[in-house]
C-alpha positions, 0 to 999 in steps of 0.5 A: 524417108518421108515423115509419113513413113519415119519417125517425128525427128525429121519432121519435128526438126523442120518445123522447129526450124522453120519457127524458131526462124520465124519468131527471129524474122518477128523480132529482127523487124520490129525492132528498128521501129522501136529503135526510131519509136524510142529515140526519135529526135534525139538527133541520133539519125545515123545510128538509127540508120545503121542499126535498122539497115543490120536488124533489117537484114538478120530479119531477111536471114530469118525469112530465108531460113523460115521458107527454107524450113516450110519448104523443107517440112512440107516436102519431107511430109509429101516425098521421100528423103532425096525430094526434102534434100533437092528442094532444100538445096534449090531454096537455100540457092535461090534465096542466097542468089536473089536475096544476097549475090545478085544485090551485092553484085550490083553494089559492087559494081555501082562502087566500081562506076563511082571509082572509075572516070565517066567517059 
């Protein structure tokens, strides 16, 4: 059932997703320049590396889940409740596969192609 036809829950629910999502994707990539800001030649290279490479990917996380949710709210607003599951489904799918299948794939292939003698 569209929010326009329906009571707020669904409608308030997308919207606060869609933000909570938002201000943790804010907070996720800002942190590791402040990691590098605060540490900076302190000879601590890797550690900076691995803590920037984790919060970079939980802020790619959060701008999934935040287009995920604006997708979900604005189809929620203009269609009724089969649209809001459809578009859902179809976003949450594609950012899964370009954002972690297809990236992961290739990584374990290239570590496959190390392993394996060049012929």
């Amino acid at each position: 059932m569209s929010a326009l036809g329906a009571g707020r829950n669904e409608t308030d629910s997308s919207a606060a997703t869609a933000t909570w999502s938002n201000c943790c994707r804010r907070c996720a990539s800002s942190r590791p320049t402040a990691y590098h800001r605060l540490l900076f030649r302190q000879g601590d290279k890797e550690f900076l590396v691995v803590v920037a490479n984790r919060l970079t990917l939980a802020g790619l996380v959060c701008v999934g889940l935040s287009i995920i949710g604006a997708m979900v709210f604005v189809t929620d607003v203009l269609f009724p409740g089969w649209a809001v599951l459809l578009v859902g489904v179809l976003a949450a799918n594609s950012c899964i596969a370009l954002w972690a299948a297809l990236p992961l794939a290739r990584r374990r292939d290239l570590r496959r192609r190390a392993v394996l003698p060049r012929s």
